[in-house]
C-alpha positions in Angstrom: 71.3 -2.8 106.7 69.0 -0.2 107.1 65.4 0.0 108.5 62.7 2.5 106.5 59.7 2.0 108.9 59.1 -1.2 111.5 57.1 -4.1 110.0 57.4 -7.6 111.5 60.5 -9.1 111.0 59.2 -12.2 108.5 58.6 -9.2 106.1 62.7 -9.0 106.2 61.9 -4.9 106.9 66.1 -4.5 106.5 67.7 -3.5 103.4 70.5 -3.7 102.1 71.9 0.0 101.4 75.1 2.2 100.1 75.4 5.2 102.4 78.8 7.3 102.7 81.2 6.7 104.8 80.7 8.9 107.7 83.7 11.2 109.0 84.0 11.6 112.8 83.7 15.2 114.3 85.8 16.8 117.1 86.4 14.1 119.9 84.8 11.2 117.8 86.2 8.0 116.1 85.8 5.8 113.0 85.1 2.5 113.5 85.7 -0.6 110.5 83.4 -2.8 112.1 84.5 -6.2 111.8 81.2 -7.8 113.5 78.0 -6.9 115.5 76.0 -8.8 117.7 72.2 -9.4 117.0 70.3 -7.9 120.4 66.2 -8.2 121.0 66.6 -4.4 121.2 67.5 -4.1 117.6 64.2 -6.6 117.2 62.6 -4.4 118.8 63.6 -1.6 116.9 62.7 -3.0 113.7 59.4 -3.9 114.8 58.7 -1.1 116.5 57.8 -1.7 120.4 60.7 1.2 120.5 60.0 3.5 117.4 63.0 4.5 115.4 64.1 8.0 115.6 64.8 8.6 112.4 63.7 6.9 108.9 67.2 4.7 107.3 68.7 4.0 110.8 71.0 1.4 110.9 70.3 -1.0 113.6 73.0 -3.0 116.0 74.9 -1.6 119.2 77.4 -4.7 120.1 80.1 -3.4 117.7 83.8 -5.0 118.0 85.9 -3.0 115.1 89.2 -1.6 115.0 89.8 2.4 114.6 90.3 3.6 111.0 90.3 7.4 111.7 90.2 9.6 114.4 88.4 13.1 114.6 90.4 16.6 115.6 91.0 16.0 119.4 90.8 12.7 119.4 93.6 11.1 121.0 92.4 8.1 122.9 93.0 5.3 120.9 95.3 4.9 118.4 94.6 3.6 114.5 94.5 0.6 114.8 93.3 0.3 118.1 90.6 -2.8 118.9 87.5 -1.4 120.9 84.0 -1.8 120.9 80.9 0.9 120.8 77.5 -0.1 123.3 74.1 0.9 123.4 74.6 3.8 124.9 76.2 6.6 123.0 76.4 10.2 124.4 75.2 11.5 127.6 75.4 15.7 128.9 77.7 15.1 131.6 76.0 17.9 133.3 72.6 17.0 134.4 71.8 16.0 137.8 71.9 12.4 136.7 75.5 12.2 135.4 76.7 14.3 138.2 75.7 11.9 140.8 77.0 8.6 139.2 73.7 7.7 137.1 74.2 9.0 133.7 72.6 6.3 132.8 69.1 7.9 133.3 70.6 10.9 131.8 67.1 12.4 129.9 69.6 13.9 126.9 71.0 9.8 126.2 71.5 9.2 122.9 71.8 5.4 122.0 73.6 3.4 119.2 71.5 2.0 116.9 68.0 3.8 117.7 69.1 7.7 117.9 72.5 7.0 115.9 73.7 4.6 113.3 74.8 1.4 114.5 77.0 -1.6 113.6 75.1 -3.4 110.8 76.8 -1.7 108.5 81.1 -1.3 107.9 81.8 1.8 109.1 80.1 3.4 113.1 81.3 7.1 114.4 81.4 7.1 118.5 82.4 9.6 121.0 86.1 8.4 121.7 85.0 8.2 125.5 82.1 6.1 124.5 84.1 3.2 122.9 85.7 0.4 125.1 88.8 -1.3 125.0 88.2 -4.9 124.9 89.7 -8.4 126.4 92.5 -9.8 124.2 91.4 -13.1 125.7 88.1 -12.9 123.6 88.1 -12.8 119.8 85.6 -10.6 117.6 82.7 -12.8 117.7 82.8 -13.8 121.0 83.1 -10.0 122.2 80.3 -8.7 120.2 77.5 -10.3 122.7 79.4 -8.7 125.4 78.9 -5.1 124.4 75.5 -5.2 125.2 73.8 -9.0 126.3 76.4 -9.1 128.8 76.9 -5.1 130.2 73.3 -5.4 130.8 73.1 -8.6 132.1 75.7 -7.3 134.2 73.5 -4.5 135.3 70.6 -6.5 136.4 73.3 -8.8 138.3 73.6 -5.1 140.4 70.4 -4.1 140.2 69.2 -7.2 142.1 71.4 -7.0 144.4 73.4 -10.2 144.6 76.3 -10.9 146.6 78.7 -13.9 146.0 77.0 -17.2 147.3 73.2 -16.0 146.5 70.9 -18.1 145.6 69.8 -16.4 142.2 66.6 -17.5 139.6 67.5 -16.4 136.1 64.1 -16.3 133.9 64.6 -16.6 130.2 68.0 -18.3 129.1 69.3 -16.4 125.4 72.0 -14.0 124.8 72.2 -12.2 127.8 71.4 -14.8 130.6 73.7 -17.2 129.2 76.7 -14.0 130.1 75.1 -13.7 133.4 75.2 -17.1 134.5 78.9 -17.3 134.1 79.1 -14.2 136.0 77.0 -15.7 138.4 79.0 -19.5 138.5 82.2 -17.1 139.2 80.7 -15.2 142.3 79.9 -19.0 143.5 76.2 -18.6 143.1 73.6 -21.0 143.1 72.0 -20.4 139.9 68.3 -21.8 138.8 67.5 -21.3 135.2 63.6 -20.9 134.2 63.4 -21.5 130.2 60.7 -22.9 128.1 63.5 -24.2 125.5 65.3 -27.4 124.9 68.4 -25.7 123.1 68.6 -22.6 125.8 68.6 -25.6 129.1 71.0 -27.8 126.9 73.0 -24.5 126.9 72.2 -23.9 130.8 73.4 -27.4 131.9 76.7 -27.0 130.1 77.2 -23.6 131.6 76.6 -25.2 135.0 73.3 -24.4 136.4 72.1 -25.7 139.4 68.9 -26.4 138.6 66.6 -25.9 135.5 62.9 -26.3 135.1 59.9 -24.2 133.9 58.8 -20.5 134.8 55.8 -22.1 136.5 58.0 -24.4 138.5 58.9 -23.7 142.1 62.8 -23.5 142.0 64.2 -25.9 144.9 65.2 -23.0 147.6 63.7 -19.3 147.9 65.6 -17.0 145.6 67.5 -14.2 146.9 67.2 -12.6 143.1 65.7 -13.1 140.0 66.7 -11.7 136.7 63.7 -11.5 134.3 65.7 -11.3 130.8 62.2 -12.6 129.2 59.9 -9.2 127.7 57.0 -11.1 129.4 55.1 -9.4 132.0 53.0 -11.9 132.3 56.2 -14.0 134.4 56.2 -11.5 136.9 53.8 -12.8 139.5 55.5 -16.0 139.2 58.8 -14.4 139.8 57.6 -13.0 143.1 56.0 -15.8 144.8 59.5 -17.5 143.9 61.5 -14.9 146.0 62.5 -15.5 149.1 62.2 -12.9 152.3 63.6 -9.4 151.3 64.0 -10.9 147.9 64.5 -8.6 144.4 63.5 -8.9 140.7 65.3 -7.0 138.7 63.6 -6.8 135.1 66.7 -6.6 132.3 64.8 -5.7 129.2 64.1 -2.8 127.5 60.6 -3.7 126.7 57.9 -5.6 128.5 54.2 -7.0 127.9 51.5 -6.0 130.5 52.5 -7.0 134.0 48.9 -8.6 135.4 47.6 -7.4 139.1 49.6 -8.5 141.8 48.1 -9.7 145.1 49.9 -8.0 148.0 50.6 -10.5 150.3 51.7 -13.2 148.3 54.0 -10.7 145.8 55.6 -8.2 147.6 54.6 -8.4 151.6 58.1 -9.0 153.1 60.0 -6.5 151.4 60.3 -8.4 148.0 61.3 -5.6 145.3 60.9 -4.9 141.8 63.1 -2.9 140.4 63.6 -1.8 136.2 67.1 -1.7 134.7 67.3 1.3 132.4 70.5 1.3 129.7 74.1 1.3 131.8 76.8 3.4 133.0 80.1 3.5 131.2 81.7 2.6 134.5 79.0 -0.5 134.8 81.0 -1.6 131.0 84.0 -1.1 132.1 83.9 -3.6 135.3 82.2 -5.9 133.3 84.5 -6.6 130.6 87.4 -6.9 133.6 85.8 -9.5 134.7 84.3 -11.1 131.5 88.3 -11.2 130.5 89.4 -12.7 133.6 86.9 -15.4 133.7 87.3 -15.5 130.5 83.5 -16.0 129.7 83.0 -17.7 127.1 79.8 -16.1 124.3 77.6 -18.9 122.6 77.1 -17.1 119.2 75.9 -18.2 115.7 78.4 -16.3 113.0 75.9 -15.3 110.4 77.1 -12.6 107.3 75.8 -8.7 107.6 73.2 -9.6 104.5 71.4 -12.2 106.6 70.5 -9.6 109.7 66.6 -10.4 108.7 67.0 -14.0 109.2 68.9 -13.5 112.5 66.3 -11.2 114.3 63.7 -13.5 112.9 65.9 -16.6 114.5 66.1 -14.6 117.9 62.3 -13.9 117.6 61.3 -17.4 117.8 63.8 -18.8 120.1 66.2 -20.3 117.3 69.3 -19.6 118.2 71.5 -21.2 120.6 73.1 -17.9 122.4 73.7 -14.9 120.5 74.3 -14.5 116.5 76.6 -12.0 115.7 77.0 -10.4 112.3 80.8 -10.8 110.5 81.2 -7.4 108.3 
């Protein structure tokens, strides 16, 4: 399924499209994709918030396949081999970025699905080191949403700092939050879920939140964190007057509408934070799916065939879908 230029996703802007199957270089792999996870990232890629890099890309970065062939030097996995390929895709290794621990601000990134072809399609080519090994505890569909929906979740999770026991305000309840939460549930957090939508809190409840209500709702306690998994900027200021002292926001997506003023001393006096969370590291993927395995978390998803990626994004646009649909190839 490939994208010629963004349009709104009720135009279906995907087609459906022969391209050659592509041959991995030195130090790459082949994957037969077997299914890939429908993220708002690839929405936003086909409706252009992120412009595509290059005309015929082929969206989708949550990619569970199994190796078909492997490029000269490539000895990591065997044919065969189960892994899964993630948003992001390459990095320099040398810059000061990936030196320190932080590749994932590397400036030279390249990411699947947006720079590279992704996994709507049968065939991906990854770096070998790029590709993950995945839990044998979690089947094909119910890893795809973990590849990305959960590694950033994940992420944010760091990024705002919680510690087991916090008292945590998740904002937005879809693909990702519902990973999060179970991350959350096993730190033995107090979890408060802010969602507009009857399906997402039915979801919520069953996963075990403590409390659920609306974005303009006062949770019951001060938050220690907040994860913002919503693009609306608009749910920042709400955010912060929910945060407790020396409490952080951490904003998951990629993408975000206009964040309006912010008053001072009733946002951010007392050493509330706001902080972005930018793509991960591999080693961020790598603890994550260790401990998606030995929860073993559990992805809501919607199987839905590779043909019918329009109607998925549009699903995922308006707040359709109960969790995450994933693509079967």
């Amino acid at each position: 399924m490939t994208l010629e230029r963004p349009a709104p996703i009720e135009t279906n802007p995907l087609r459906l499209t022969d391209k050659p199957k592509p041959v991995p270089a030195p130090g790459e792999i082949c994957v037969r994709v077997r299914a890939c996870g429908v993220c708002r990232t690839d929405l936003h890629v086909a409706e252009g918030d992120l412009a595509p890099k290059h005309r015929g890309i082929v969206p989708g970065h949550e990619i569970v396949g199994t190796v078909e062939q492997s490029g000269p030097g490539s000895e990591r996995f065997a044919t065969g081999t189960r892994v899964g390929i993630a948003w992001l895709r390459y990095t320099d290794g040398t810059c000061e970025y990936c030196r320190s621990g932080r590749e994932n601000l590397c400036p030279n990134a390249l990411f699947t699905g947006w720079d590279r072809d992704g996994g709507y399609a049968e065939y991906a080519v990854v770096r070998e080191d790029f590709a993950y090994r995945l839990p044998d505890a979690i089947d094909d569909e119910h890893a795809a949403p973990l590849l990305c929906a959960g590694i950033i979740g994940f992420r944010a999770i760091k990024r705002a700092g919680v510690v087991p026991g916090a008292t945590v305000g998740l904002y937005g309840f879809g693909g990702s939050a519902h990973l999060a939460l179970q991350v959350l549930r096993h730190w033995n957090c107090r979890v408060f879920v802010m969602s507009r939508g009857g399906v997402h809190r039915d979801l919520a409840s069953e996963l075990g939140a403590d409390w659920i209500g609306d974005a303009s709702e006062a949770p019951p306690a001060p938050l220690d964190a907040a994860i913002l998994f919503a693009p609306a900027g608009e749910l920042v200021p709400a955010v912060m007057s929910a945060l407790g002292r020396g409490g952080v926001l951490a904003i998951a997506g990629i993408h975000l509408t206009q964040i309006p003023p912010l008053d001072y001393a009733a946002h951010l006096f007392d050493e509330r934070e706001i902080r972005s969370v930018t793509a991960n590291t591999r080693a961020d993927g790598e603890e994550f799916l260790a401990i998606a395995g030995a929860i073993p978390i559990k992805s809501a998803t919607v199987g839905m065939r590779l043909e019918d990626a329009n109607g998925a994004l549009n699903m995922l646009k308006h707040d359709e879908l109960r969790g995450a649909a994933v693509l079967h190839v």
